[in-house]
C-alpha positions as CSV (number, residue, x, y, z in Angstrom):
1,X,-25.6,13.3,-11.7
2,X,-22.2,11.6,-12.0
3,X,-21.9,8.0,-13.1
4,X,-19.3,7.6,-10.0
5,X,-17.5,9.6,-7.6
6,X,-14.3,8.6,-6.4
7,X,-12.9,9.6,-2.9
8,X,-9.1,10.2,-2.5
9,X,-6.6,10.9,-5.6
10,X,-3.7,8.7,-4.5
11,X,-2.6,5.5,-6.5
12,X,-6.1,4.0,-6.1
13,X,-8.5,6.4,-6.9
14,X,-6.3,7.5,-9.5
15,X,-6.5,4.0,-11.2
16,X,-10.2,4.4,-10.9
17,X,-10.4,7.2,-12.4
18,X,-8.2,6.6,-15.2
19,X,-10.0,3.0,-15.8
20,X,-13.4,5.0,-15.7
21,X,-12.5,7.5,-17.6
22,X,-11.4,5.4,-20.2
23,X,-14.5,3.4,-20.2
24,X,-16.6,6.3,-21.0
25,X,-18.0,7.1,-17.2
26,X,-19.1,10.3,-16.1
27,X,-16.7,10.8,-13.2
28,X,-15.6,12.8,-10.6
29,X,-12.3,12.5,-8.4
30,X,-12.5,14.7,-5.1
31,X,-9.2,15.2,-3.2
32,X,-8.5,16.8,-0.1
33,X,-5.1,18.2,-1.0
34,X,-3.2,19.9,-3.7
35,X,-1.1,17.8,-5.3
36,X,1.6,17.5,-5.0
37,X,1.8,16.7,-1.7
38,X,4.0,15.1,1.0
39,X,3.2,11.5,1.6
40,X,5.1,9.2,4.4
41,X,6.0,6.1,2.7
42,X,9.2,4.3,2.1
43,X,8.1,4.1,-1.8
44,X,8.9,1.0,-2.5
45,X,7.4,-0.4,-6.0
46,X,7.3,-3.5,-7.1
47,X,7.4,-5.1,-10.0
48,X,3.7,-6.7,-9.6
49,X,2.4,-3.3,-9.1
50,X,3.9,-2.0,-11.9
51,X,2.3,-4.5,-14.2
52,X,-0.6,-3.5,-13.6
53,X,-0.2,0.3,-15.1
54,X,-1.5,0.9,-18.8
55,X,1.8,3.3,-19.4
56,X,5.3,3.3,-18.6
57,X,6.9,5.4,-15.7
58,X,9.3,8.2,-17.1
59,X,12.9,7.4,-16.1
60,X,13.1,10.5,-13.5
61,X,9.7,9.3,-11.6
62,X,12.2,5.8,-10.5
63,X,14.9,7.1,-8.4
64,X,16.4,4.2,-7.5
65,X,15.9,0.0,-8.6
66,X,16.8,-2.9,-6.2
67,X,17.8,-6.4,-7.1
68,X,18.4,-7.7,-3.2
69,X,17.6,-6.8,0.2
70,X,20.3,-7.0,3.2
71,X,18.1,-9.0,6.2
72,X,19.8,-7.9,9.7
73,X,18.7,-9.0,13.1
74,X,20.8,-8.0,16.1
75,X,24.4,-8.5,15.1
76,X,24.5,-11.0,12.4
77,X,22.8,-10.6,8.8
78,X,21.9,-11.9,5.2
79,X,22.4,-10.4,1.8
80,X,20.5,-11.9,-0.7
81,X,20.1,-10.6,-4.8
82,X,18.0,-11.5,-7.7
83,X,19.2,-11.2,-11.2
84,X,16.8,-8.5,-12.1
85,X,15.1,-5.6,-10.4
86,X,13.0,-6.5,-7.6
87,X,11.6,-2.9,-6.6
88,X,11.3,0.5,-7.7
89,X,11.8,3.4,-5.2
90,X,10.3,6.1,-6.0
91,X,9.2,9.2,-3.8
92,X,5.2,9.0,-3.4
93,X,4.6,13.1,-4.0
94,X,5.8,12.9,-7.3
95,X,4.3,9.4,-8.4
96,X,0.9,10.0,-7.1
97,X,0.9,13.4,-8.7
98,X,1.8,11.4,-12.0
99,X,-0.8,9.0,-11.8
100,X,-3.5,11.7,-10.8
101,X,-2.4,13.5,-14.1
102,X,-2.6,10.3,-15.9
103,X,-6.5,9.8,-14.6
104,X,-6.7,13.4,-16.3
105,X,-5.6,12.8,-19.5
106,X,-9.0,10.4,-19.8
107,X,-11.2,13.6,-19.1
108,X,-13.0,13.2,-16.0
109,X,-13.4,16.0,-13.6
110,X,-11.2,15.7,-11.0
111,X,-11.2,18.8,-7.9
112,X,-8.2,19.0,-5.5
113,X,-8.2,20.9,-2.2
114,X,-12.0,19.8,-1.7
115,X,-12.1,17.3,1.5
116,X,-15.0,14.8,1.5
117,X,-17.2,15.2,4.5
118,X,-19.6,12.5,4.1
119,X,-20.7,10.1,1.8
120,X,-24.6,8.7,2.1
121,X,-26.3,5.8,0.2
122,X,-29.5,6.4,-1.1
123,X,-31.8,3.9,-3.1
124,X,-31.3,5.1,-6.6
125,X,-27.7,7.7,-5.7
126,X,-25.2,8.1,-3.0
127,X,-24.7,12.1,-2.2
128,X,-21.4,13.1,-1.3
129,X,-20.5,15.8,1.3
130,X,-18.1,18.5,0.9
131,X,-16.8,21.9,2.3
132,X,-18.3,23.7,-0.7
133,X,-21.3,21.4,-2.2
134,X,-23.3,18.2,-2.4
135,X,-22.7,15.9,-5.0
136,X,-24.7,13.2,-6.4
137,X,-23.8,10.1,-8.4
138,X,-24.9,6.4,-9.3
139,X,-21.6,5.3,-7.4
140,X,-18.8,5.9,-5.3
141,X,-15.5,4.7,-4.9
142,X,-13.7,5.3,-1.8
143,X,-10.3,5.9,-1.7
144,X,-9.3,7.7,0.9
145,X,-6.7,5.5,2.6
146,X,-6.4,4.2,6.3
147,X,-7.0,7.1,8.1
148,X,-10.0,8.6,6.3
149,X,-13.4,8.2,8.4
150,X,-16.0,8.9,5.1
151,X,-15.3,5.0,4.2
152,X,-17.6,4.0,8.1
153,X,-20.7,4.7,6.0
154,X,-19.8,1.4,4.6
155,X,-18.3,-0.6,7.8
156,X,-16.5,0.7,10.7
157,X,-13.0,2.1,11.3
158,X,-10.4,-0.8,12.3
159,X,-9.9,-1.4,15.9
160,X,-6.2,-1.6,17.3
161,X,-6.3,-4.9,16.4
162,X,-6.1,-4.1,13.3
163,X,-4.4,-2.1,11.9
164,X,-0.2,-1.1,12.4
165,X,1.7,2.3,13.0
166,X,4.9,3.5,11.5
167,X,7.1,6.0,11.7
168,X,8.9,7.1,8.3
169,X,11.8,10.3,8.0
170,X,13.5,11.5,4.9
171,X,17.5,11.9,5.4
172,X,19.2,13.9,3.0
173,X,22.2,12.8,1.3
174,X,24.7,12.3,-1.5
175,X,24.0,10.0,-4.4
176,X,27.5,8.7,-4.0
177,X,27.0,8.0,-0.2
178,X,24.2,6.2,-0.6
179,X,25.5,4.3,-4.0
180,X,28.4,2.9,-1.3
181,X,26.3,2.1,2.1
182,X,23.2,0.3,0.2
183,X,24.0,0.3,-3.3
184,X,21.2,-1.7,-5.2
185,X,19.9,-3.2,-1.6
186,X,16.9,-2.5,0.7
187,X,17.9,-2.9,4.2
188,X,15.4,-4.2,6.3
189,X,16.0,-4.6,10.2
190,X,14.2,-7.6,12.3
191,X,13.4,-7.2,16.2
192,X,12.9,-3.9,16.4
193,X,9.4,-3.4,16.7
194,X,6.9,-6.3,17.7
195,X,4.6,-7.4,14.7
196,X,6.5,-5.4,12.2
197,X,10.6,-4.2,11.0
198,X,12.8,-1.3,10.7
199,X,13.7,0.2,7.0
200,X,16.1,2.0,5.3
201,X,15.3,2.4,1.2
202,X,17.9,4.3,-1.1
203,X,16.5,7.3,-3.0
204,X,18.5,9.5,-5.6
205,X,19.0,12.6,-3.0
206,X,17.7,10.8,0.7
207,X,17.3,7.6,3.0
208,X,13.8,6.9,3.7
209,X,13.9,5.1,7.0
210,X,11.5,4.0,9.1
211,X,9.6,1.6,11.9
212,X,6.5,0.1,12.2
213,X,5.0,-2.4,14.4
214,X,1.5,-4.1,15.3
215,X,0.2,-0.9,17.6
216,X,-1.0,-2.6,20.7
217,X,3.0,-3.9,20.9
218,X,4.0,-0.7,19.9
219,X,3.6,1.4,22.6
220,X,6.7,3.9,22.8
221,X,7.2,4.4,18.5
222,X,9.0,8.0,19.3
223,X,11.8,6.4,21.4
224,X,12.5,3.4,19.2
225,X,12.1,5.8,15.8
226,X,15.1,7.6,18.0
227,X,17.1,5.0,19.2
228,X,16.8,3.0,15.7
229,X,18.0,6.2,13.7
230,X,20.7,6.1,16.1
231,X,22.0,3.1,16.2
232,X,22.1,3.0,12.0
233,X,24.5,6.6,12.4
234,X,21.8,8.8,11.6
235,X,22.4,11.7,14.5
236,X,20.4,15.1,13.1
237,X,17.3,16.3,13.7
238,X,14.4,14.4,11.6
239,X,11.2,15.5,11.4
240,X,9.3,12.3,11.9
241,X,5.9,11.1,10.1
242,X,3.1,9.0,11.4
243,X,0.8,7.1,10.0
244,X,-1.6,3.8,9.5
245,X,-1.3,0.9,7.6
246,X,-4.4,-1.8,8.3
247,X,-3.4,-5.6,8.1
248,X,-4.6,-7.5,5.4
249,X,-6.2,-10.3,5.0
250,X,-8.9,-9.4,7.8
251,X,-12.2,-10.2,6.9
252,X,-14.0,-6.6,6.3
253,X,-17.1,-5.3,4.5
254,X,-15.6,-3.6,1.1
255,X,-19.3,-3.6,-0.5
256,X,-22.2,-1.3,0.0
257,X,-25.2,-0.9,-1.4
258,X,-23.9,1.4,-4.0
259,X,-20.7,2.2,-2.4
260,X,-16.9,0.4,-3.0
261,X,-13.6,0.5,-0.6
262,X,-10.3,0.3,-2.8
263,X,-7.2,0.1,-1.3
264,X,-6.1,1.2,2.1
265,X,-9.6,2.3,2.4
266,X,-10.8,-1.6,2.2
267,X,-7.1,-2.6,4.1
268,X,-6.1,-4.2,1.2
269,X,-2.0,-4.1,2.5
270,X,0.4,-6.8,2.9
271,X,0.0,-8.1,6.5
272,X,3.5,-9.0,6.2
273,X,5.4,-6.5,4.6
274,X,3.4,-3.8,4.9
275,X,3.1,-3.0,0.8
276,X,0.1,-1.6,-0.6
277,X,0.3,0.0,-3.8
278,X,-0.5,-2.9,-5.8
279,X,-3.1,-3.9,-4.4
280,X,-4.6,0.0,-4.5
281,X,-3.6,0.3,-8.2
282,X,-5.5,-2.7,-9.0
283,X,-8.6,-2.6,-6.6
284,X,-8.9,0.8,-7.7
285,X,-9.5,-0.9,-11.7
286,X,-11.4,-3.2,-10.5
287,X,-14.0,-1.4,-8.6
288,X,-14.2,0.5,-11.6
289,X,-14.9,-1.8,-13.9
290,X,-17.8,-3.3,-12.2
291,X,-19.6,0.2,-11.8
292,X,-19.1,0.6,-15.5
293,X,-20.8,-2.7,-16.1
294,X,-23.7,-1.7,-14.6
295,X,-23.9,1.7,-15.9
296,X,-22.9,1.2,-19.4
297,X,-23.6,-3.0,-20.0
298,X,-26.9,-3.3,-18.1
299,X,-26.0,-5.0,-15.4
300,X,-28.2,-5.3,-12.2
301,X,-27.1,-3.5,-9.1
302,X,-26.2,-6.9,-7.5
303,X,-23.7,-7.3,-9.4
304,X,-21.6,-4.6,-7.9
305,X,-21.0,-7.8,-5.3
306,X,-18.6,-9.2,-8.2
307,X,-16.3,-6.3,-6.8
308,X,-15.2,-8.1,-4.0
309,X,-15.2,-12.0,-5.7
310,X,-12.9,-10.1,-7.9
311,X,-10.5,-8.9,-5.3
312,X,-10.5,-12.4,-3.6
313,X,-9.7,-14.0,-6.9
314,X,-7.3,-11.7,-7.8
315,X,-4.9,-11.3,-4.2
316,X,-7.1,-12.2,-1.4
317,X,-5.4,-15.5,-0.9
318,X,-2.3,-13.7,-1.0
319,X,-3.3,-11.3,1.5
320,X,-4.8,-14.2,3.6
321,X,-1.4,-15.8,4.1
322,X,0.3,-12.6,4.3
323,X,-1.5,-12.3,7.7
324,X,-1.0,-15.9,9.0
325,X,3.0,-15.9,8.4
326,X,3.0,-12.5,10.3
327,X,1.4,-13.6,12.8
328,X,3.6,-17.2,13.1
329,X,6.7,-14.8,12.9
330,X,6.4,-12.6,15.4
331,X,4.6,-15.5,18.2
332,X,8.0,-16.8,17.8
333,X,10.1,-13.7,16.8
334,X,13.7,-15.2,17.9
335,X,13.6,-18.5,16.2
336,X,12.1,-17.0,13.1
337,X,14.0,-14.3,12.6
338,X,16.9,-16.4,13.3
339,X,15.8,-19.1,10.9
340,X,15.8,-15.9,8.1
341,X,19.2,-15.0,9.0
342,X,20.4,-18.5,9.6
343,X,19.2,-19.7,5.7
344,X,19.9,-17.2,3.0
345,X,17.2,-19.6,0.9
346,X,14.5,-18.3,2.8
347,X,15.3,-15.1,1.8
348,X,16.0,-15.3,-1.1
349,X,12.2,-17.3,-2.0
350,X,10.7,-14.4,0.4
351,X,11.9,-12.1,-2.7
352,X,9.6,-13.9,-5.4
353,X,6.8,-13.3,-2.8
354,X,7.7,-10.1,-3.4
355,X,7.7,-9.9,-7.0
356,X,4.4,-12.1,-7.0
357,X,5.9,-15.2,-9.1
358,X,4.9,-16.9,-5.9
359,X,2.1,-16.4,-3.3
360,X,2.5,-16.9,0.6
361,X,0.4,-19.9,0.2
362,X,2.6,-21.2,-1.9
363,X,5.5,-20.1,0.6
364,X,4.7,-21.1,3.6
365,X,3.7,-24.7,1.8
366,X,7.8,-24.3,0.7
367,X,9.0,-23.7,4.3
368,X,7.0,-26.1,5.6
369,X,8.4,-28.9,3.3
370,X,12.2,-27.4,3.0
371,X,12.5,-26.7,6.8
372,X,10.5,-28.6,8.9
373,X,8.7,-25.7,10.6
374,X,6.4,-25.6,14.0
């Protein structure tokens, strides 16, 4: 019998574990794959997110920092910079395998290659599901991201309403080339997908580039993947990679009765920009600490509803607004992207956003005053 089990070993179940393990709870981390392993993302990390690690990043886990981000939308564009590194881009294979190691180091049991089946709540344990056993445990975190189906046993998966699709290729390439076409600057492209943007992130040996839109709007991704990488000069043949990203701020069910959603699992992502490591590295913490104030402080089981006050307390405005300045952008996509373009202040305050010194509440409350917005 396990204090917890956690689900998924990427950024948030990893911060679960290591948090657990460091507060003296039996646990045990099941992940599907063998790390490492390839993981479509664009890999950008911000500052925020980093804050919230107990350790520092060795210098060959960052491949690449940003101060600024180049705003284009049809033929004109912005370049805006900050004084001090905004993001860090790293590639997600070897960072997740580095925080997974990290959750190590604290001594829990952790099994790769072993896929969760199923995940049931009993009244005194939940029993987990596997190809090769059943486990039980007081607990259980779920971390299995947006596409994983074991999180349903505590609410349902999202509808199309919810949730995004992107499309994400690696590019190989010279450091040098890619030192002179973005230098320390995230290019981020506006109209060409409905509800979301096209990317293109520097990394020490590749581009990461990719589009992703709202997926009821998105309806042909292939094509515009294709005609995006073409249009930015990028010809070859790409081997392109799907995947979901839910919107956040969306009011869903995180809590069971012995059972917690961190991360993607509980669509804890930017509405917005579509970032989401910071808020799986700290929901993973989080949801640990509460289990461990049950099982080691005496705490009654109702308390495991702190889990999600904490997570509203702690980002859920943020995410909130995220959602509602998505949505005002792209029900007027023209005038607001135009309005981005048009005042390089806009951009340059949507930066803080992302570095957290200010929250989309906050932001929109700015816009509102500063330019007199509908």
């Amino acid at each position: 019998m396990y204090d917890v089990i956690i689900i998924g070993g990427g950024p948030s179940g990893s911060s679960a574990g290591r948090r657990a393990g460091k507060l003296g709870l039996k646990t045990l981390l099941l992940e599907k794959e063998n790390f490492p392993r390839y993981k479509p993302c664009g890999g950008g990390l911000s500052e925020h997110a980093m804050s919230y690690l107990d350790f520092e990043l060795p210098e060959d886990i960052i491949e690449w920092e940003v101060t600024g981000a180049k705003v284009i939308f049809k033929d004109q564009s912005v370049n805006v910079h900050k004084g001090h590194r905004v993001f860090a881009l790293v590639s997600r294979n070897t960072f997740d395998t580095f925080l997974l190691e990290k959750a190590k180091e604290t001594g829990i049991e952790v099994h790769t290659g072993e896929k969760a089946l199923s995940c049931r709540e009993m009244s005194d344990f939940i029993e987990v599901d596997t190809g090769e056993k059943t486990y039980q445990a007081k607990f259980a975190i779920i971390s299995e991201g947006a596409q994983g189906l074991v999180k349903t046993c505590v609410r349902p998966t999202d509808n199309k309403d919810e949730y995004g699709i992107c499309l994400v290729t690696e590019i190989p390439a010279e450091e040098r080339e890619i030192e002179e076409r973005l230098g320390k600057t995230l290019e981020l492209h506006l109209g060409v997908a409905r509800g979301g943007y096209g990317w293109i992130f520097p990394h020490k040996t590749y581009y990461s580039v990719g589009i992703g839109g709202v997926v009821n709007d998105f309806s042909h991704p292939k094509e515009s993947m294709l005609e995006f990488l073409k249009k930015n000069g990028f010809s070859g043949e790409y081997k392109l990679h799907g995947h979901k990203i839910p919107w956040g701020g969306l009011k869903r069910k995180v809590v069971g009765s012995r059972v917690l959603l961190s991360g993607d699992a509980a669509g804890f992502v930017d509405a917005s920009s579509g970032e989401g490591l910071s808020y799986a590295i700290r929901s993973g913490q989080l949801a640990a600490e509460v289990i461990a104030g049950i099982c080691l402080q005496g705490k009654n089981l109702k308390d495991l509803n702190e889990y999600q006050a904490l997570c509203r307390a702690e980002f859920g405005t943020h995410l909130k607004y995220s959602l509602i300045l998505s949505k005002l952008i792209h029900s007027f996509p023209e005038r607001s992207f135009k309005m981005f373009i048009d005042n390089r202040e806009i951009l340059d305050k949507y930066l803080e956003v992302m570095d957290f010194k200010i929250d989309y509440k906050d932001y929109l409350r700015w816009a509102l005053l500063n330019f007199k917005l509908r």
